[in-house]
N, C-alpha and C positions, 0 to 999 in steps of 0.2 A: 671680474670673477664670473665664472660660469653659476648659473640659476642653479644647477645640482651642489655645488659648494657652497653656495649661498645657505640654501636650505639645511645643510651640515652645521654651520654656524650657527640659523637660528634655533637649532635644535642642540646644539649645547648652551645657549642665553635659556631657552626653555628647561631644560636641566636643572642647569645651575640656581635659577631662580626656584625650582623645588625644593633641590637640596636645602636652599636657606631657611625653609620654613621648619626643614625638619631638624634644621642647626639649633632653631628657637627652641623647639621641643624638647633636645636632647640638655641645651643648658637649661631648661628651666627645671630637665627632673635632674640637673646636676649629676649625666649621664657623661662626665670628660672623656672619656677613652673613646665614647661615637662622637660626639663633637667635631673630635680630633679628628676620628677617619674620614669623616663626614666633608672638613674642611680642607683634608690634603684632596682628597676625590676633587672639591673645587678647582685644587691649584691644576689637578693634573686635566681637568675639561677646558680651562680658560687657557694653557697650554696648547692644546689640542686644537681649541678655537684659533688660536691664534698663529700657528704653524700654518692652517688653512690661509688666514688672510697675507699673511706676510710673504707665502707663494704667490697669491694672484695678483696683490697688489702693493707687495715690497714692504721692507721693514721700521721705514718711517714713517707707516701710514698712520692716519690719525686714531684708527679704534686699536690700533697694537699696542696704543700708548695706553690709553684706559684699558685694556686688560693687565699691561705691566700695571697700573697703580691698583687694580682688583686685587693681583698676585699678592702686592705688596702688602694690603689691609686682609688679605685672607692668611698670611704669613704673620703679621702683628697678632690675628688673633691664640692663631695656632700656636705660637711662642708662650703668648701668656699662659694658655692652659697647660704646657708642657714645663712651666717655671711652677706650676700651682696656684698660677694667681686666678683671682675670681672675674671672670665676662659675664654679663647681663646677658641676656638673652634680649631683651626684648631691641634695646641698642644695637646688639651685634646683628640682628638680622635688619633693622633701620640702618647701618651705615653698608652693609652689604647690598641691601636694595636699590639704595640709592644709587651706588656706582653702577649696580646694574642694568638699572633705568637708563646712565649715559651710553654704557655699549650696546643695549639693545637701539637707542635711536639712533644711535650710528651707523650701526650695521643696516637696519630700515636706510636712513637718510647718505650716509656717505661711500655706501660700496655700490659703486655701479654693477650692472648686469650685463656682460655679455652673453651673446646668445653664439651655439655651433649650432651648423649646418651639413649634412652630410650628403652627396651625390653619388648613387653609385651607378654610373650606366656599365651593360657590357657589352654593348657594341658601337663602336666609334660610330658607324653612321646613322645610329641613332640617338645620337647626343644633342642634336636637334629640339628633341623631347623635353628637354631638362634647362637648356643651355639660359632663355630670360629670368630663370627662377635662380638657376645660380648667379647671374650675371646682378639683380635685385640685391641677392645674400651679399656678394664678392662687396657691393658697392655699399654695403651699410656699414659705418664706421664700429657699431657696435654688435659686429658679428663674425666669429673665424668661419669660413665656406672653404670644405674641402672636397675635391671633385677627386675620388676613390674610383678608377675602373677594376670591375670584378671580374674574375675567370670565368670562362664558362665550357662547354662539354658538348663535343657532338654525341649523339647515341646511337650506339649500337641498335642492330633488329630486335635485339634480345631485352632493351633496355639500360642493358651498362653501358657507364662511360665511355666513348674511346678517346679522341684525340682532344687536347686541350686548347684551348686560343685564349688569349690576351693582347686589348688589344691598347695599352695604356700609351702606346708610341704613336698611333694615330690620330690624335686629338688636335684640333687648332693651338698655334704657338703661345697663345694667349693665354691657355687654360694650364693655371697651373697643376701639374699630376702629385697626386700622394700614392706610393705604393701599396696595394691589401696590404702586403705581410709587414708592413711594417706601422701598421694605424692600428692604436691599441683601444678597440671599442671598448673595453668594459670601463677601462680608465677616464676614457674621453665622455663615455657614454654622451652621447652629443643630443641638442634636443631634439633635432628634428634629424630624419632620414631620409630621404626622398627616393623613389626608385623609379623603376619602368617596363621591366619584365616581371608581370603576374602570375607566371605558369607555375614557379617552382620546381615539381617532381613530374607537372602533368603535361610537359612539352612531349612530344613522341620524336621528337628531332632535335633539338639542342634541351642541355639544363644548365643554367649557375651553378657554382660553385654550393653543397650544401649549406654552408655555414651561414650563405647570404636570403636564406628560403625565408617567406614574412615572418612565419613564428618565429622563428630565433632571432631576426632582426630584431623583436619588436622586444627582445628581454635589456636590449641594449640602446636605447631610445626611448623619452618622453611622447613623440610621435611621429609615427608612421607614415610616411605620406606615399603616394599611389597617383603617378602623371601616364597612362598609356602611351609607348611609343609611336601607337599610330594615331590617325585621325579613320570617322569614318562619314558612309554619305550621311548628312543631315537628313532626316524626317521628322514626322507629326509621330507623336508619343500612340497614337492609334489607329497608325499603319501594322495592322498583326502580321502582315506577313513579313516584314522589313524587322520587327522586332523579334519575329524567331530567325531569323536568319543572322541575327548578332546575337542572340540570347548567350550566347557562350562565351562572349567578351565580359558579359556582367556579374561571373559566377566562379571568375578567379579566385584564386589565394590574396592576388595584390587586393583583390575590392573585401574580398571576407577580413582579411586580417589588418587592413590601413586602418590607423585612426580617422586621415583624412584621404579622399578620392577626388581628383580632378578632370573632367570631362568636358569635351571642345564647346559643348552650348547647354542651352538654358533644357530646349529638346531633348538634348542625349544624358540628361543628368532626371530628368524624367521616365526615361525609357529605363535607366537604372534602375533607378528607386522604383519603379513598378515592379521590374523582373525578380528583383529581392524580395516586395514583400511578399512576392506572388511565391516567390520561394520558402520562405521563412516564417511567413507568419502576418495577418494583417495586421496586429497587434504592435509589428516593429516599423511599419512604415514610420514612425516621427524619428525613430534612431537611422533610417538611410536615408532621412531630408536632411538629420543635421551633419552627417556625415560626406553626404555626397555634392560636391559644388560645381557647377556649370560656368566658370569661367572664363575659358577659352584652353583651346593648346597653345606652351610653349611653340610648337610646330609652327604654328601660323606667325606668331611675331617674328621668329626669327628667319622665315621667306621674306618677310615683307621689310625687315632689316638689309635682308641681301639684296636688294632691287635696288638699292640706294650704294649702294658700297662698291670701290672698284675690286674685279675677281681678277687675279691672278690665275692666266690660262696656261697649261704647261706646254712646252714647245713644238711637243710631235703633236699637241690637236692642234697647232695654230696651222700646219701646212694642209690641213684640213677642211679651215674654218675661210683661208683668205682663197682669193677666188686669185687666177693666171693673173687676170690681167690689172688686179688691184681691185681693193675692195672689200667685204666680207659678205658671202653667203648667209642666206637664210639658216638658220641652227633650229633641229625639228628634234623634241628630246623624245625618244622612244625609248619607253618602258613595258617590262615583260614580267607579270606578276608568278609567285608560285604557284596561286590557285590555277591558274588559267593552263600552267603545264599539267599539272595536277589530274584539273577537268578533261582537257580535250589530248592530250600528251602528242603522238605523232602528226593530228591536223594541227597543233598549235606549232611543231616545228615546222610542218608546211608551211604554213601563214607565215611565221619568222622566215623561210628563205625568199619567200613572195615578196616580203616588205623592204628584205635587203637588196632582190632585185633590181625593184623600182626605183629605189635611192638609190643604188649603182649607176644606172642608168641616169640619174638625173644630179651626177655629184659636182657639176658643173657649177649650178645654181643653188642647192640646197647640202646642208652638211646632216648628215643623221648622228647623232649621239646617243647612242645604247647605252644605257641605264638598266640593267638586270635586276632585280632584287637581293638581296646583300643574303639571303637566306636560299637561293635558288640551289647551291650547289649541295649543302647541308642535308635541304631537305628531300631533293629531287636521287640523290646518291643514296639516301638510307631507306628512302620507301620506294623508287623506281627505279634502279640500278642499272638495268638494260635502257630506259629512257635516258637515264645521265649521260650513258655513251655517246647517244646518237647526238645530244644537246652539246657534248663536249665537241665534237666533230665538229658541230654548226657551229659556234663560239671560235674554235681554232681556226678555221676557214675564213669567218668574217677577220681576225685578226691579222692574218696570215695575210690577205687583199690589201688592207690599208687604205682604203677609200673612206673609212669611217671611223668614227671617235667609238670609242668603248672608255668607260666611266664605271669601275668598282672603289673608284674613292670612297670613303666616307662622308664627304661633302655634297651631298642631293643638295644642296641650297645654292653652290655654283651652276650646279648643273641649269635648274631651274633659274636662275638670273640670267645665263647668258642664251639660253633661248628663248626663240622665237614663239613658238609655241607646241604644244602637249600633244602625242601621238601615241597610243599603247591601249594596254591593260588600263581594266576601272581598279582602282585600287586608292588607298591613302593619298597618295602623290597628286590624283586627280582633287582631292578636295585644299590641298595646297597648293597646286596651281592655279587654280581657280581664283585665288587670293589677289593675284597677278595684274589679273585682268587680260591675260592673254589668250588666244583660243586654245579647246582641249577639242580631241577629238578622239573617241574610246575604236578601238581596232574590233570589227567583227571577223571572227574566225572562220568563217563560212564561206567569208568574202575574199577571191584571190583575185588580181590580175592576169596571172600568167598559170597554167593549170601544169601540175608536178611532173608531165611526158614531155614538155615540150623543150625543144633543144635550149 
């Protein structure tokens, strides 16, 4: 039985155990006609009660039994005063108590407590985020884990929606999917909720689905919970210039409206709770200590699970990856963040044709794997439009070659298993490679090989 039915239950034992007192009251002013209503209201709460249990935990169970015998002694009395015979008062609510005594320890002692879990990513490849926590849930015997992918919304210049994506077909074969529209939260109201997108309304480039924004979540959940889908660099809590340059990470909806917040170290769960109180009030810093916990990211377990595990490579990278004459090549994972197009926009496509260059030139010995950011095309199409072009051009070109892997899966945790080592943008991925122990090596945009005239 779910904790929320549970507490249904014990709140008609708590009922019903008032009612009796006022049962005593009513026969002792020899008030029979409330007696009576007093005691059918019993029949119909221990009814009530007992519908609940005989849902969660089947019709032989043992406190369904002592409610049939309540029914049965609240039926005896009610008969009597409906023949006109005379009930004690002080009796009828001592042989009423006492059965009651037995279902209330029942219900304490014999109904177990299942707990729900609910998962909602909306982007396959950021399920990473979440995936040990559900994997913890999935494996507890006394818990349903449902892994819910949500809709979400590119936006318009304007603000409004445009195009829809859902990405519930992308998920590892393992992970069982439940569709939104058909998970009835208000019914399930499950206890826990976990998410990973904190922006809600105030993304300027994608939104979730409304219905899924923290406040309305939270009308439908015990509690909240709040896992960042990213990781970021580690620092000292007073580094100020390092703290204003994430300060916007801390001042989410997911961190205002979670019950609880989860953050990759003991440092960045400080850096919160500072920004907060430095927001809100010194007064509340003890409410985002107990709130905010520094326990690690899901992200990082589940890299360091895939470094262990054999990866399934698909077949057009393998003609890529093995070298003529047997063998495999060195696998160098290059990643391209959106700040960096963002920042430097046509030097940073320069540098991208520099880098593919070089690795052309050198694909004999070395396999490059291009790893884009899952948000590049979202982002870089609704706020740089004439940039998306030129980037498109770049992307169809390197595909069009076929010298080199390109990687828009949802699995960045193959990617990073089967290479060698890290080449790109600083970004999340750097502080999960890092995890590895493989080398990383961050790309300056300044820095080119070959200069953009030359044949």
């Amino acid at each position: 039985m779910r904790q929320a039915q549970k507490k249904q239950v014990e709140d008609y034992v708590a009922l019903l155990s008032r009612a009796h007192s006022a049962i005593k009251i009513a026969l002792k002013a020899r008030k029979w006609d409330g007696a009576m209503e007093l005691l059918t209201q019993c029949q119909e709460g221990a009814i009530l009660a007992g519908n609940l249990i005989e849902e969660a935990q089947g019709e032989e169970f043992v406190t369904i039994r002592l409610l049939e015998d309540y029914c049965e002694l609240v039926y005896q009395f009610h008969d009597k005063l409906r023949q006109g015979r005379y009930v004690d008062g002080s009796q009828a609510h001592k042989s009423l108590h006492r059965a009651m005594v037995q279902i209330k320890n029942s219900v304490e002692k014999d109904i177990p407590v299942r707990m729900e879990a609910v998962f909602l990513p909306y982007k396959a490849s950021m399920w990473d985020s979440l995936e040990s926590v559900w994997k913890a849930a999935d494996e507890d015997p006394d818990c349903d884990a449902y892994v819910i992918p949500i809709p979400y919304y590119d936006k318009n210049q304007d603000g409004s929606f445009g195009e829809m994506h859902y990405e519930g077909d992308q998920y590892p074969d393992y992970v069982p999917i439940t569709a939104y529209d058909e998970f009835d939260f208000q019914s399930h109201h499950p206890d826990m909720i976990f998410i990973h997108n904190p922006y809600d309304q105030y993304n300027y480039v994608t939104s979730v689905d409304p219905f899924f924004y923290c406040p309305n979540l939270k009308k439908y959940t015990d509690k909240l919970i709040y896992i960042p889908y990213f990781v970021l660099w580690d620092f000292k809590p007073d580094d100020k210039n390092a703290v204003e340059s994430m300060r916007h990470f801390c001042t989410t909806p997911g961190v205002i409206h979670a019950d609880k917040v989860i953050v990759q170290s003991e440092d960045m769960r400080q850096v919160y709770i500072d920004v907060m109180t430095e927001e809100t009030g010194g007064n509340t810093r003890s409410y985002w200590e107990e709130k905010i916990l520094g326990i690690g990211s899901p992200k990082f377990d589940r890299v360091l699970s895939a470094q262990g595990e054999e990866q399934e490579i698909p077949e057009e990278w393998q003609s890529v990856i093995e070298k003529p004459g047997g063998g495999r090549k060195k696998i160098i994972l290059y990643n391209t963040s959106v700040a960096a197009l963002l920042q430097y926009e046509d030097k940073m496509l320069a540098k991208m044709r520099d880098v593919f260059r070089v690795f052309k030139e050198n694909r004999e010995e070395v396999a490059l794997l291009w790893r884009p950011h899952p948000l590049i095309k979202a982002t870089i199409a609704s706020m740089r439009p004439a940039l998306w072009k030129d980037y498109e051009l770049l992307r169809m070109e390197y595909l069009a070659e076929g010298w080199g892997i390109y990687d828009d899966t949802p699995d960045v945790d193959r990617a990073i298993a089967i290479s060698d080592g890290y080449y790109g943008d600083g970004s999340s991925l750097v502080q999960m490679y890092q995890k590895t122990g493989k080398p990383v090596m961050i790309q300056d945009v300044d820095i080119r090989e070959y200069e953009e005239n030359e044949a």
